[in-house]
Short mmCIF file of the C-alpha atoms (twelve columns), coordinates in Angstrom:
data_MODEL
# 
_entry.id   MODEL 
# 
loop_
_atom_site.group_PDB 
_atom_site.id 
_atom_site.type_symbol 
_atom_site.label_atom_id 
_atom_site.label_alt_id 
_atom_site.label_comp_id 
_atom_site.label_asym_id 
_atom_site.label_seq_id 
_atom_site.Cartn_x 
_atom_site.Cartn_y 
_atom_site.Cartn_z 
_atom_site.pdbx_PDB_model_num 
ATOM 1   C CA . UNK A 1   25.569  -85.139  79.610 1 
ATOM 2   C CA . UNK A 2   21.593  -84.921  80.500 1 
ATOM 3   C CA . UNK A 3   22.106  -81.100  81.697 1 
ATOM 4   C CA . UNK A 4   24.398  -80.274  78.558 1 
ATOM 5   C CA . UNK A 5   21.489  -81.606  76.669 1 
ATOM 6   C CA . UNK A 6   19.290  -79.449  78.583 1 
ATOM 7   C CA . UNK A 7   21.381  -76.768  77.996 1 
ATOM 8   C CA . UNK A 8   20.938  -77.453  74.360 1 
ATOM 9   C CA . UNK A 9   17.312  -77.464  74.135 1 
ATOM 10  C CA . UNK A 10  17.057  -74.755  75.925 1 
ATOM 11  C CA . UNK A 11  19.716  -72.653  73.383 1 
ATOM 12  C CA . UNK A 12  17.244  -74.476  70.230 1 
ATOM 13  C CA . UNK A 13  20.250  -76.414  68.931 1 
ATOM 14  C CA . UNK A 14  18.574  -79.705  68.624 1 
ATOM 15  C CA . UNK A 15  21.752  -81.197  67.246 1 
ATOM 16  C CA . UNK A 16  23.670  -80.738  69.847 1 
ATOM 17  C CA . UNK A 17  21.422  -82.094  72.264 1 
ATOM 18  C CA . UNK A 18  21.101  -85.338  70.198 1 
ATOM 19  C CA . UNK A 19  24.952  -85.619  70.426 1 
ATOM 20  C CA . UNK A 20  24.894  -84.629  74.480 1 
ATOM 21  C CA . UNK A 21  21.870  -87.711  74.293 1 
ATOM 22  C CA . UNK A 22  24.344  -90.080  72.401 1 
ATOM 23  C CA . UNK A 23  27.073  -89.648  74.985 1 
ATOM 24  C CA . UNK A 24  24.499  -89.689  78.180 1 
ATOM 25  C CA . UNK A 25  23.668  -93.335  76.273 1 
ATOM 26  C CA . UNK A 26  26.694  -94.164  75.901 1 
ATOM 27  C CA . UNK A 27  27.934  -92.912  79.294 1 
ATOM 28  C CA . UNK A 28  24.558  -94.598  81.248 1 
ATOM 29  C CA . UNK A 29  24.779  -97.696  83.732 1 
ATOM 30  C CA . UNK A 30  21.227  -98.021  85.598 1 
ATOM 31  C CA . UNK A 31  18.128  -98.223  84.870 1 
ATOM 32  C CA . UNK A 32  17.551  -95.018  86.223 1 
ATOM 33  C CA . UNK A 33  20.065  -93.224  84.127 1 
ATOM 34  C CA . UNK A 34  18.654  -94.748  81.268 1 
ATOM 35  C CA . UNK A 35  14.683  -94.263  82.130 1 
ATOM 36  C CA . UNK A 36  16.366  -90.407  82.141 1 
ATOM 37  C CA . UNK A 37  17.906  -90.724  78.901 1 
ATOM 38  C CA . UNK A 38  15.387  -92.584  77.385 1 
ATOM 39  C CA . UNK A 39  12.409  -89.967  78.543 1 
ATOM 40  C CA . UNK A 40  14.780  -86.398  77.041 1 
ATOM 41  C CA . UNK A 41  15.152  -88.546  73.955 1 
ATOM 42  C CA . UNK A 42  11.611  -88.918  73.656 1 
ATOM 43  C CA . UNK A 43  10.974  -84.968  74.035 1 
ATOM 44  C CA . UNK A 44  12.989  -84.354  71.590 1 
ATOM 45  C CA . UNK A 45  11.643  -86.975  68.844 1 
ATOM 46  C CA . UNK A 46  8.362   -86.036  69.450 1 
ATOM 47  C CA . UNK A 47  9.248   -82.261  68.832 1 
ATOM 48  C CA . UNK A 48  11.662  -83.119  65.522 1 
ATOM 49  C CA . UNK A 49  8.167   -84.536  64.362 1 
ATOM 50  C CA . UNK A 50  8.451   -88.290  65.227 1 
ATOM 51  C CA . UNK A 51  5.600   -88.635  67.213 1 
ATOM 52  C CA . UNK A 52  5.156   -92.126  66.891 1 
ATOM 53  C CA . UNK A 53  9.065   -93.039  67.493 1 
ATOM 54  C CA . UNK A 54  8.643   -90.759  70.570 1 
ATOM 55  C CA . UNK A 55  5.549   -92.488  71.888 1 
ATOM 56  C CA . UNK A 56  7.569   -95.794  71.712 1 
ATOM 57  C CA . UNK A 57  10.833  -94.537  73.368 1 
ATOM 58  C CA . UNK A 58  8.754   -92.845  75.537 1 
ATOM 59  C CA . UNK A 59  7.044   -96.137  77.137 1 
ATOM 60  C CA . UNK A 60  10.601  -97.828  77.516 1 
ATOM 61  C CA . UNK A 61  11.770  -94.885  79.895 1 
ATOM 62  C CA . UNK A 62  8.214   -95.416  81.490 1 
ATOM 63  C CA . UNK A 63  8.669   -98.763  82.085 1 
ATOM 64  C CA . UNK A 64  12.538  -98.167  83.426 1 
ATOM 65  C CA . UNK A 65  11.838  -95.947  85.975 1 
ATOM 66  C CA . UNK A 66  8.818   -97.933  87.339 1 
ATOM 67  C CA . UNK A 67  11.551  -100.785 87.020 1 
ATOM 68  C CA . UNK A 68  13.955  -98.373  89.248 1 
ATOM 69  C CA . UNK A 69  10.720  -97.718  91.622 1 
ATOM 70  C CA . UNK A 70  11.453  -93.593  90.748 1 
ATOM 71  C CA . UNK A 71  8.145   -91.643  90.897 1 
ATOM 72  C CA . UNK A 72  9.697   -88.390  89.959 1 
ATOM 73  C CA . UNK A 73  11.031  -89.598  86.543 1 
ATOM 74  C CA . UNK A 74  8.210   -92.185  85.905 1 
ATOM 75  C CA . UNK A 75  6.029   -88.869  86.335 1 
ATOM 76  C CA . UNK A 76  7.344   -87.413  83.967 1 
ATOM 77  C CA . UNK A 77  8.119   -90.065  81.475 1 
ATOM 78  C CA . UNK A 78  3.847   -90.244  81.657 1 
ATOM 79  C CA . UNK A 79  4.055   -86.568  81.505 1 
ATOM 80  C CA . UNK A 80  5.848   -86.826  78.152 1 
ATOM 81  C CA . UNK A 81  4.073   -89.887  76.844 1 
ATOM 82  C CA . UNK A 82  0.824   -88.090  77.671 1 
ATOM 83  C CA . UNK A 83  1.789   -85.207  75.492 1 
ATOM 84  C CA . UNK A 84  3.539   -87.753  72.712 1 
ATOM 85  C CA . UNK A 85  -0.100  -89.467  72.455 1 
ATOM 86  C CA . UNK A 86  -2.628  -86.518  72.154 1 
ATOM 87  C CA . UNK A 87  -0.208  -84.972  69.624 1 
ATOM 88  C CA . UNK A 88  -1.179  -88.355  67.340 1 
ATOM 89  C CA . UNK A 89  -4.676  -87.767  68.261 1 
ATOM 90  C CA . UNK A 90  -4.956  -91.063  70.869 1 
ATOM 91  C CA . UNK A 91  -6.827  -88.654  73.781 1 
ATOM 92  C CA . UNK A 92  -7.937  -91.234  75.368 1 
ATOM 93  C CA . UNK A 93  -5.047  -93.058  76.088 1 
ATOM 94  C CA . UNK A 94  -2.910  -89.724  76.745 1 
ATOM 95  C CA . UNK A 95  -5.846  -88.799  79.218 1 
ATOM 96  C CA . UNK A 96  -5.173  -92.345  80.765 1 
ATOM 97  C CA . UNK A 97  -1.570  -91.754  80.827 1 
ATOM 98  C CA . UNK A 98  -1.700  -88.363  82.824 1 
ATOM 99  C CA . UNK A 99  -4.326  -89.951  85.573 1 
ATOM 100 C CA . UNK A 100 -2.124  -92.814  85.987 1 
ATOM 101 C CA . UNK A 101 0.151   -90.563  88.034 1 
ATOM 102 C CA . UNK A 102 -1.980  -90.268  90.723 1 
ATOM 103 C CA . UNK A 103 -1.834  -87.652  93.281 1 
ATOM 104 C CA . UNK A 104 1.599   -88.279  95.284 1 
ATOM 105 C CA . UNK A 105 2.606   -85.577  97.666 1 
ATOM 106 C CA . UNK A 106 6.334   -86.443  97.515 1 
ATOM 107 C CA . UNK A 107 6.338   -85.811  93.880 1 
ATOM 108 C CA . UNK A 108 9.037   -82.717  93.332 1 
ATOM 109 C CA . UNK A 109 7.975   -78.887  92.737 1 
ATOM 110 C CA . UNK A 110 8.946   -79.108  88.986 1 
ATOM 111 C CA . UNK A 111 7.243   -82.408  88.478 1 
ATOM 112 C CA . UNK A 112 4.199   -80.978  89.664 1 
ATOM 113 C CA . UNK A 113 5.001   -78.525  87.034 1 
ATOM 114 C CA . UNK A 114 5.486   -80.953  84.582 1 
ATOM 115 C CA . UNK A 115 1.997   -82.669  85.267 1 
ATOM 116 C CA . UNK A 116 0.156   -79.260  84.614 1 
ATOM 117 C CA . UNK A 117 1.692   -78.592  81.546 1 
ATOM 118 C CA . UNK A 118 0.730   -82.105  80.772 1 
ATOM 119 C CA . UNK A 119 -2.773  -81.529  81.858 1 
ATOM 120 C CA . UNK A 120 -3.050  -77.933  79.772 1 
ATOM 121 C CA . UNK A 121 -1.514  -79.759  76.378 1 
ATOM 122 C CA . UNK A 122 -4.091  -82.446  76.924 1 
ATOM 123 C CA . UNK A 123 -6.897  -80.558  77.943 1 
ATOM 124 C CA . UNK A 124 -6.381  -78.218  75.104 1 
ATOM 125 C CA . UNK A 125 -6.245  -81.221  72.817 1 
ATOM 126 C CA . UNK A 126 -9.675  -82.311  73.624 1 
ATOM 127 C CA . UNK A 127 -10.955 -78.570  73.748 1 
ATOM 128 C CA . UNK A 128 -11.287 -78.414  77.351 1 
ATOM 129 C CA . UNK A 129 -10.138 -74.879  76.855 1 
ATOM 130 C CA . UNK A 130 -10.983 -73.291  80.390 1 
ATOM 131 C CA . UNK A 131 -8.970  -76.356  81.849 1 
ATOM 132 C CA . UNK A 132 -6.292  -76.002  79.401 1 
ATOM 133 C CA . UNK A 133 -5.657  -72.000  80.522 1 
ATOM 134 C CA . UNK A 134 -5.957  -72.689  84.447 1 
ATOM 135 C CA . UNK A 135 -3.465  -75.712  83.898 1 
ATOM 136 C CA . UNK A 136 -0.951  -73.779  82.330 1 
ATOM 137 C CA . UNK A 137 -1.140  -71.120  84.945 1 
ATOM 138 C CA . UNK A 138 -0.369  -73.535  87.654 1 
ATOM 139 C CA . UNK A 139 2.313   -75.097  85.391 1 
ATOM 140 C CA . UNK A 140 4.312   -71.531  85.374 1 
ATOM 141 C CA . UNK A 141 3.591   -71.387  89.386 1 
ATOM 142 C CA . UNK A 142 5.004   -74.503  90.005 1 
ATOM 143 C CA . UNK A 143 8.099   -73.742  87.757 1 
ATOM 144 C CA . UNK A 144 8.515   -70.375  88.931 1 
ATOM 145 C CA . UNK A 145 8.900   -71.635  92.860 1 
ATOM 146 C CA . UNK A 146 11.604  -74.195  91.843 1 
ATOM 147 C CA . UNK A 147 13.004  -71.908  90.128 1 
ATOM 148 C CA . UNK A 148 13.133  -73.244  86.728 1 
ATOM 149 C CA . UNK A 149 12.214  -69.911  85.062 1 
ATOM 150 C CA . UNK A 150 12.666  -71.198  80.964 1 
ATOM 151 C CA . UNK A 151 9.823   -74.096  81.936 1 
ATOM 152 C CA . UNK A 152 7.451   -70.642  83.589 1 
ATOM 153 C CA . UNK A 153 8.026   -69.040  80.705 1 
ATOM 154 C CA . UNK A 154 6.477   -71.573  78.617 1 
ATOM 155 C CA . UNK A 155 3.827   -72.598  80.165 1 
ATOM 156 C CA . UNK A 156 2.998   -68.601  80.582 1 
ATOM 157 C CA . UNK A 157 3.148   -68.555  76.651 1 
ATOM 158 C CA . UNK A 158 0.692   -71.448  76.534 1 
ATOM 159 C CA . UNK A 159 -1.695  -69.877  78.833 1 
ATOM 160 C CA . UNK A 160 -1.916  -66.543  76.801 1 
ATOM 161 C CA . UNK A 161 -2.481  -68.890  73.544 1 
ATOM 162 C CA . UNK A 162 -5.539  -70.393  75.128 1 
ATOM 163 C CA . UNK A 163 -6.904  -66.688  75.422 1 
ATOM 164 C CA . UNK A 164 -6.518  -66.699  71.749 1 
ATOM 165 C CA . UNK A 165 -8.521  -69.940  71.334 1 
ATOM 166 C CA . UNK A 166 -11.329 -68.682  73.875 1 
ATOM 167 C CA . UNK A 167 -11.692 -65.871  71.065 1 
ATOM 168 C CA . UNK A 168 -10.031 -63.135  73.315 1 
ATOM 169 C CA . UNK A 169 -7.614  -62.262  70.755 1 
ATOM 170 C CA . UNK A 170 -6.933  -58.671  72.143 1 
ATOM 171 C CA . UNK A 171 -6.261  -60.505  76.288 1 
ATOM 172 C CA . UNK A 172 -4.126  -62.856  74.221 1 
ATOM 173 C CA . UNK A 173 -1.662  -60.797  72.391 1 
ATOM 174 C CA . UNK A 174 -0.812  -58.678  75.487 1 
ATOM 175 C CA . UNK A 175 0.010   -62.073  77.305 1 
ATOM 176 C CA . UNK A 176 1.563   -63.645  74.264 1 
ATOM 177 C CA . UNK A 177 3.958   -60.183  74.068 1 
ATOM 178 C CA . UNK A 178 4.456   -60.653  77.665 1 
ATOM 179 C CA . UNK A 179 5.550   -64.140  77.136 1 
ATOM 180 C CA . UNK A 180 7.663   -63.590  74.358 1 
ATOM 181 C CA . UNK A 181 9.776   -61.281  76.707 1 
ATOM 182 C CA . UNK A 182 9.709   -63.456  79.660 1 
ATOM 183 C CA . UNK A 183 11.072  -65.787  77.377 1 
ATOM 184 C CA . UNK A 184 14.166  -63.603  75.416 1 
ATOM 185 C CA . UNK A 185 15.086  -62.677  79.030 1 
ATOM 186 C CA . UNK A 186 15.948  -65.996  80.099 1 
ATOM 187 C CA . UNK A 187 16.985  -67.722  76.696 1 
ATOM 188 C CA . UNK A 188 14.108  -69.842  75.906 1 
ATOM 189 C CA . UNK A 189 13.976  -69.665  72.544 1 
ATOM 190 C CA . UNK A 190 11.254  -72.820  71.952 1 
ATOM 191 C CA . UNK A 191 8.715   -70.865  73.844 1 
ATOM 192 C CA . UNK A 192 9.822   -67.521  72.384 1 
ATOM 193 C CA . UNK A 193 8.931   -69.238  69.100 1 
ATOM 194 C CA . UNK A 194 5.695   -70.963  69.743 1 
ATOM 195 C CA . UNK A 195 4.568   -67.473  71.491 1 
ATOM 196 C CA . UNK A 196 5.514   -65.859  68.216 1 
ATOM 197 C CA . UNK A 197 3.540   -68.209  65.680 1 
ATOM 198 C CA . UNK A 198 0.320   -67.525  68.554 1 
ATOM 199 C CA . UNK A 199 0.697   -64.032  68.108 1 
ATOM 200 C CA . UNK A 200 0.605   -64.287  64.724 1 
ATOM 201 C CA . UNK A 201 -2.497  -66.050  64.842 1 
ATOM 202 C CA . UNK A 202 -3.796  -63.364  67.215 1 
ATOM 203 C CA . UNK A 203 -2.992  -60.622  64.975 1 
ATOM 204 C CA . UNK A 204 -4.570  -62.459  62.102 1 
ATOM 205 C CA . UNK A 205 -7.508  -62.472  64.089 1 
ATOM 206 C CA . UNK A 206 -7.685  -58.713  65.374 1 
ATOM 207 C CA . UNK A 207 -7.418  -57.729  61.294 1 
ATOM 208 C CA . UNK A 208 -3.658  -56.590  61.619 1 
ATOM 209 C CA . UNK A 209 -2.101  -58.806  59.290 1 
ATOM 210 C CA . UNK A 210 0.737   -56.995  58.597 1 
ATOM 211 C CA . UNK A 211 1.463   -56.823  62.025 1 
ATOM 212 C CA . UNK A 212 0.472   -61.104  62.175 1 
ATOM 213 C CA . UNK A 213 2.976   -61.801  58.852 1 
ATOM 214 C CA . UNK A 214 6.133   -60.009  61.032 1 
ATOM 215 C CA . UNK A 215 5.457   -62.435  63.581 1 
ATOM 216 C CA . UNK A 216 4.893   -65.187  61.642 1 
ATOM 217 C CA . UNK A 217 7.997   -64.255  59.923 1 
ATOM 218 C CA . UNK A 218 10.330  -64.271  63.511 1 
ATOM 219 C CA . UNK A 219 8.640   -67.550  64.510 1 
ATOM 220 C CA . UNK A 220 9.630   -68.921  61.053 1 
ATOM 221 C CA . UNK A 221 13.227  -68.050  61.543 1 
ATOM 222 C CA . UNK A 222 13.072  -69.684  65.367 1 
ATOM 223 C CA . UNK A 223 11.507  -73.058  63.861 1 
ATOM 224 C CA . UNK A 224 14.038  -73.557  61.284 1 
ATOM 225 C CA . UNK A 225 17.217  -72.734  63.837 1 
ATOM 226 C CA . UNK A 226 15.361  -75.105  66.298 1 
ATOM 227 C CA . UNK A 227 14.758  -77.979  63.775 1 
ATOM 228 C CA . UNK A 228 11.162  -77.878  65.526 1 
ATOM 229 C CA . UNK A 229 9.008   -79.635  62.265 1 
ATOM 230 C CA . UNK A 230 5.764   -78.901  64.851 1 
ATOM 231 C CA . UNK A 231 6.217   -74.917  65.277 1 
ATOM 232 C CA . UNK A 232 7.178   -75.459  61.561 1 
ATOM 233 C CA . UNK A 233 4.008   -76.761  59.854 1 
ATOM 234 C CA . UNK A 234 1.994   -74.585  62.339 1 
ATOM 235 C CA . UNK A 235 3.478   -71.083  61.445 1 
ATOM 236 C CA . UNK A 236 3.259   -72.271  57.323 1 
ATOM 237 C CA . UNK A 237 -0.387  -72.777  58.035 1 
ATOM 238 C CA . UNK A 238 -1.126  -69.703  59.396 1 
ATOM 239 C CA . UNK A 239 1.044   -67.686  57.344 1 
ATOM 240 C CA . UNK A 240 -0.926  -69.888  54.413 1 
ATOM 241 C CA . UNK A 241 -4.176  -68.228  55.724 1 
ATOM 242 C CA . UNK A 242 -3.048  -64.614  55.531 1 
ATOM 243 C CA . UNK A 243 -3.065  -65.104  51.495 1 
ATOM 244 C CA . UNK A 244 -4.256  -68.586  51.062 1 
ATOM 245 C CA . UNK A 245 -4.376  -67.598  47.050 1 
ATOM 246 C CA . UNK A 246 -0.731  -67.315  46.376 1 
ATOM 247 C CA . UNK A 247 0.627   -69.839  44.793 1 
ATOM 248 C CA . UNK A 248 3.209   -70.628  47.291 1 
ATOM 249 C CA . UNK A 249 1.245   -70.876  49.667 1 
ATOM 250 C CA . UNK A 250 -0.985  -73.907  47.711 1 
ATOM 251 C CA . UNK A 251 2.617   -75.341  47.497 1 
ATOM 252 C CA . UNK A 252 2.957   -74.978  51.132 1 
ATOM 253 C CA . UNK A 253 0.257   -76.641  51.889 1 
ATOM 254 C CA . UNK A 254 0.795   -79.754  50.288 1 
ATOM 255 C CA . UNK A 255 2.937   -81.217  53.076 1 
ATOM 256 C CA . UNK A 256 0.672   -80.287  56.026 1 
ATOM 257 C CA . UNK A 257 -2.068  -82.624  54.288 1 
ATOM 258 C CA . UNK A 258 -0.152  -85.519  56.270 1 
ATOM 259 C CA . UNK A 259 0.963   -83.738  59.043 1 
ATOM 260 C CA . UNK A 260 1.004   -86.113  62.255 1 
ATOM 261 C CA . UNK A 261 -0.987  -83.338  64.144 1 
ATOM 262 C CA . UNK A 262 -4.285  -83.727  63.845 1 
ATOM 263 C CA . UNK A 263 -5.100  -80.637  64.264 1 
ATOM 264 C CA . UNK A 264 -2.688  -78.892  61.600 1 
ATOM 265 C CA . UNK A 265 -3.663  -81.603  59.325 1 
ATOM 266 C CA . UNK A 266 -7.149  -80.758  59.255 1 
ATOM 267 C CA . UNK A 267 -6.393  -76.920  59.510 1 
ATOM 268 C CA . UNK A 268 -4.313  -77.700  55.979 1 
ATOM 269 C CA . UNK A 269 -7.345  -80.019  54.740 1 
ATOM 270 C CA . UNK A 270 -9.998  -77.353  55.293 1 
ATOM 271 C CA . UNK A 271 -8.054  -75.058  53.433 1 
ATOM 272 C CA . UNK A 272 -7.244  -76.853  50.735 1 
ATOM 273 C CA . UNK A 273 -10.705 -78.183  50.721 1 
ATOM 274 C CA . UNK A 274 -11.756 -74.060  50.291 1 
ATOM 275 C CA . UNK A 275 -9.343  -73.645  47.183 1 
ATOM 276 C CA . UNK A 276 -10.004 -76.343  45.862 1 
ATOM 277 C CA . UNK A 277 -11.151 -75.531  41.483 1 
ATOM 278 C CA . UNK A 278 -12.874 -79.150  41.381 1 
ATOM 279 C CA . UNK A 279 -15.632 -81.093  43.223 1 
ATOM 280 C CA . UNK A 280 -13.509 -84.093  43.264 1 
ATOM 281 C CA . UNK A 281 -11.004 -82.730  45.061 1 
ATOM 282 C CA . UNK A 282 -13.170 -80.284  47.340 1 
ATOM 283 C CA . UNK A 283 -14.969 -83.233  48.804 1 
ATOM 284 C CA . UNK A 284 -12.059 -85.573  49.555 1 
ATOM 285 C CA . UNK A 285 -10.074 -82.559  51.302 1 
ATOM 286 C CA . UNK A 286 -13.522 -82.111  53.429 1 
ATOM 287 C CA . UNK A 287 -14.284 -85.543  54.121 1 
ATOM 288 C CA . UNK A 288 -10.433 -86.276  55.113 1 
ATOM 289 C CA . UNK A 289 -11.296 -83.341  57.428 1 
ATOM 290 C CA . UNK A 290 -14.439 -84.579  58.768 1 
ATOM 291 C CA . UNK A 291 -13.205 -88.075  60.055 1 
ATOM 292 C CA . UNK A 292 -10.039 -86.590  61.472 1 
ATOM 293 C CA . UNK A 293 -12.276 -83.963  63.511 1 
ATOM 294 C CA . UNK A 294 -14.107 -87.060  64.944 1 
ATOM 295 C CA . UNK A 295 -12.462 -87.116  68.009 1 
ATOM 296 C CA . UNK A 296 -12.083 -82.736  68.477 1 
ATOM 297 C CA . UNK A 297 -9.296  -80.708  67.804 1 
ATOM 298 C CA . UNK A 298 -7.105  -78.910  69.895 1 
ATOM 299 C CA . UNK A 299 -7.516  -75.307  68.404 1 
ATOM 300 C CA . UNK A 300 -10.043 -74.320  65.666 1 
ATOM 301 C CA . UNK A 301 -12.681 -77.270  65.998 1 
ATOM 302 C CA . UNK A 302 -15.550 -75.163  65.132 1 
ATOM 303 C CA . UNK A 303 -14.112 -72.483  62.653 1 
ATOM 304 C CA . UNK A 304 -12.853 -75.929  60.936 1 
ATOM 305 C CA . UNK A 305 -16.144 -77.537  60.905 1 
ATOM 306 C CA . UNK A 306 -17.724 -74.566  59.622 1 
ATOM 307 C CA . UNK A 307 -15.297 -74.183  56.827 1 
ATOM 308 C CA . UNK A 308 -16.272 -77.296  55.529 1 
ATOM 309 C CA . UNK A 309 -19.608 -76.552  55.216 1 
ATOM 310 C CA . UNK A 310 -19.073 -74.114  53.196 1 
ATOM 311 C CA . UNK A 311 -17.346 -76.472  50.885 1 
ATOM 312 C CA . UNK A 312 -20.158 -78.836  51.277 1 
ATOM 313 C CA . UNK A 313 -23.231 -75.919  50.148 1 
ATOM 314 C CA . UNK A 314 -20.369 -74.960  47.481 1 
ATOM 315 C CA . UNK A 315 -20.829 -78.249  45.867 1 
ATOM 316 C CA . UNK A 316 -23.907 -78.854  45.669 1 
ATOM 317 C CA . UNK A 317 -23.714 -80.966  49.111 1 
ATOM 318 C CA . UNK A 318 -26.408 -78.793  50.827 1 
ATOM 319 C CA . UNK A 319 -28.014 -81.593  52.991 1 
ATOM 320 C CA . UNK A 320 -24.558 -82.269  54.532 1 
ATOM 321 C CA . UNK A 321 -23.515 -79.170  54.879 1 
ATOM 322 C CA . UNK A 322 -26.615 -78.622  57.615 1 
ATOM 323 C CA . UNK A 323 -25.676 -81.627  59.184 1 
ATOM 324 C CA . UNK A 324 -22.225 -80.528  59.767 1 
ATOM 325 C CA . UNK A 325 -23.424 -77.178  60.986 1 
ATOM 326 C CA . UNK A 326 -25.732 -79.210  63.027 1 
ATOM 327 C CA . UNK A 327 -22.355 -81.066  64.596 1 
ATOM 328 C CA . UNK A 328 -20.489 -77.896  64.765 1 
ATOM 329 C CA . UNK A 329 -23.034 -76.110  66.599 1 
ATOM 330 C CA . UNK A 330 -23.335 -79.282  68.966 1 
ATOM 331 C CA . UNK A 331 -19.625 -79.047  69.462 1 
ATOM 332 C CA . UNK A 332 -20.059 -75.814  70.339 1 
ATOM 333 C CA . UNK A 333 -22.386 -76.055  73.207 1 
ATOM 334 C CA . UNK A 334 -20.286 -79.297  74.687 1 
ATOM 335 C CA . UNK A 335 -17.294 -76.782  74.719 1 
ATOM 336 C CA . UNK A 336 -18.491 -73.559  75.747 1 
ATOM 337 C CA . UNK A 337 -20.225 -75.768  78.799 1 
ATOM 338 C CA . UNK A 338 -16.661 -76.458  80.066 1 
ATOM 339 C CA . UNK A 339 -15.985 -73.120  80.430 1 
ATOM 340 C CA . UNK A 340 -16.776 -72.137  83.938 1 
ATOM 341 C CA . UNK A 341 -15.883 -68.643  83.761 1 
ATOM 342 C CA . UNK A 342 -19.059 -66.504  82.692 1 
ATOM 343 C CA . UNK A 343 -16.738 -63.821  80.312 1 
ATOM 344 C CA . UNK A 344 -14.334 -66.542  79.420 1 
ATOM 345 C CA . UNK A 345 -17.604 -68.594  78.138 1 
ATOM 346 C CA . UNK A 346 -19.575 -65.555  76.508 1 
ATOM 347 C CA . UNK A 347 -16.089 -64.783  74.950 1 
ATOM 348 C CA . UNK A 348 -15.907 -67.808  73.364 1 
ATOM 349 C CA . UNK A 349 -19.384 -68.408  72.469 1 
ATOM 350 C CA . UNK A 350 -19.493 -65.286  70.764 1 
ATOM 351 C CA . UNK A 351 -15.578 -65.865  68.658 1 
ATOM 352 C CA . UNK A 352 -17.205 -69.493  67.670 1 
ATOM 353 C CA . UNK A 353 -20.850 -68.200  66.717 1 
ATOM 354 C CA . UNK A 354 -18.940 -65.480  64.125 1 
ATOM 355 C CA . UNK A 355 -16.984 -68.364  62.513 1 
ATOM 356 C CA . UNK A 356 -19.769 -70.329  61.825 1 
ATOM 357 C CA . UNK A 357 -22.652 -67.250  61.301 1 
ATOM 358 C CA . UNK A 358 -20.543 -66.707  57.578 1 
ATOM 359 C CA . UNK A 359 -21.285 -70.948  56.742 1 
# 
């Protein structure tokens, strides 16, 4: 039942991999089996967009496969939880969760995997950015020597997207095109769709936006077959920002201002914030934006921050609006010192420094 519900995920039919789940429950009769269940289950929840649900089944499997003394599957139950966590914006605790897991040499090839994809969402969470890229590149070298070619070809996809958030936007859509035909090739349509949506993004920011709306169109179709609510709300925001003047797109918006992502939330926020006709209504948008940035964002920290200080000079809010340059400038620095590579870091230095030159 567990690899049919692979198989599932695998094919984007998230229905029937919760009815392959339902019989693997029903079918279950160890701890083991059901730490198994129990962590798959959580995967998908948290992709369906019930990241809180998914945090809490994912700490049951946890605590089953300690119970059935199995590092593999407790590995990646923390994997999972990890991920589950810094999707709700609790980086600490996901960072916890991931160095919980120790360094055990009998851990399998494709939990190894598992732990660097871990390490790359997280990293990328907290804008580690550098980390995030080198993490994902020994995700898809652990996957690709066990074999496990769908897992390489995500974690290859989520490589090339941190090119895009370093600012090398041209690097990023010949790895994201790359990725996207890795992916066709051996049926893994969740990557194929998240790689889309990045490209689209990339486009967006090389000034091709026809080019960035057919993408964002594709990844679109992918989300809905996929019932993925994540790659969802992140290809209506972007697609939002290619003509954020449209009326639909204000009515698209309107969701995505309580996204669970933190990040897509406050990518909605700032937006709305920017369209906003009244003061009122500016400022809250901005200020909602502001707290939820407290902690950093996993893509567009300082284009966000910058945004809002546009909002804030708009309104009459000068004196804040230099303090939040002040913070996005500061945020800037702490990131770009991450990044050890010396093009990587001038790369990115010079994408951020552009996005907040025009605030």
């Amino acid at each position: 039942h567990l690899a049919r519900a692979d198989a599932a995920r695998w094919a984007g039919d998230p229905d029937e991999q919760q009815l392959a789940l339902d019989d693997a429950s029903r079918a279950a009769s160890s701890d083991l089996e059901r730490a198994r269940l129990l962590s798959v289950r959580g995967d998908l929840e948290r992709r369906r967009g019930h990241a809180e649900r998914a945090a809490d089944t994912l700490a049951a499997a946890l605590s089953l496969a300690e119970a059935a003394d199995d590092a593999n599957t407790a590995a990646w139950s923390r994997c999972r939880l990890a991920i589950a966590c810094a999707s709700l914006g609790r980086f600490d605790e996901a960072r916890a969760t991931l160095d919980a897991i120790g360094d055990d040499a009998a851990l399998a090839s494709s939990t190894r995997g598992a732990i660097e994809d871990a390490r790359g969402y997280v990293a990328g969470c907290v804008g580690d950015l550098s980390m995030r890229r080198e993490a994902f590149k020994r995700a898809a070298a652990h996957h690709t020597a066990c074999g496990d070619l769908r897992r390489a070809a995500g974690a290859e996809s989520n490589a090339a997207d941190a090119a895009c958030l370093l600012g090398l936007h041209a690097v990023a859509e010949a790895d994201l095109r790359r990725a996207i035909t890795h992916a066709r090739r051996v049926g893994n349509r969740l990557s194929e769709g998240y790689a889309l949506a990045n490209l689209g993004r990339a486009l967006a920011s090389l000034g091709r936006a026809r080019d960035a709306r057919d993408a964002l169109t594709q990844a679109a179709r992918l989300a809905s077959a996929l019932g993925d609510q994540h790659l969802e709300a992140a290809v209506t925001l972007y697609t939002c920002r290619l003509d954020p003047r449209e009326p639909a797109s204000r009515d698209a918006l309107e969701p995505l201002l309580r996204d669970p992502s933190p990040t897509l939330q406050v990518g909605a926020l700032v937006l709305a914030a920017e369209l906003a006709s009244a003061s009122d209504e500016a400022l809250r948008h901005a200020e909602a934006a502001l707290a939820i940035a407290e902690d950093g964002l996993e893509e567009g920290e300082i284009e966000a921050l910058g945004a809002v200080s546009r909002v804030l000079d708009r309104w009459g809010q000068s004196e804040r609006a230099a303090h939040t340059r002040e913070r996005a400038r500061a945020r800037l620095d702490a990131l770009a010192s991450r990044i050890t590579d010396p093009a990587m870091r001038d790369a990115f230095e010079a994408h951020a420094r552009r996005a907040l030159a025009s605030s």
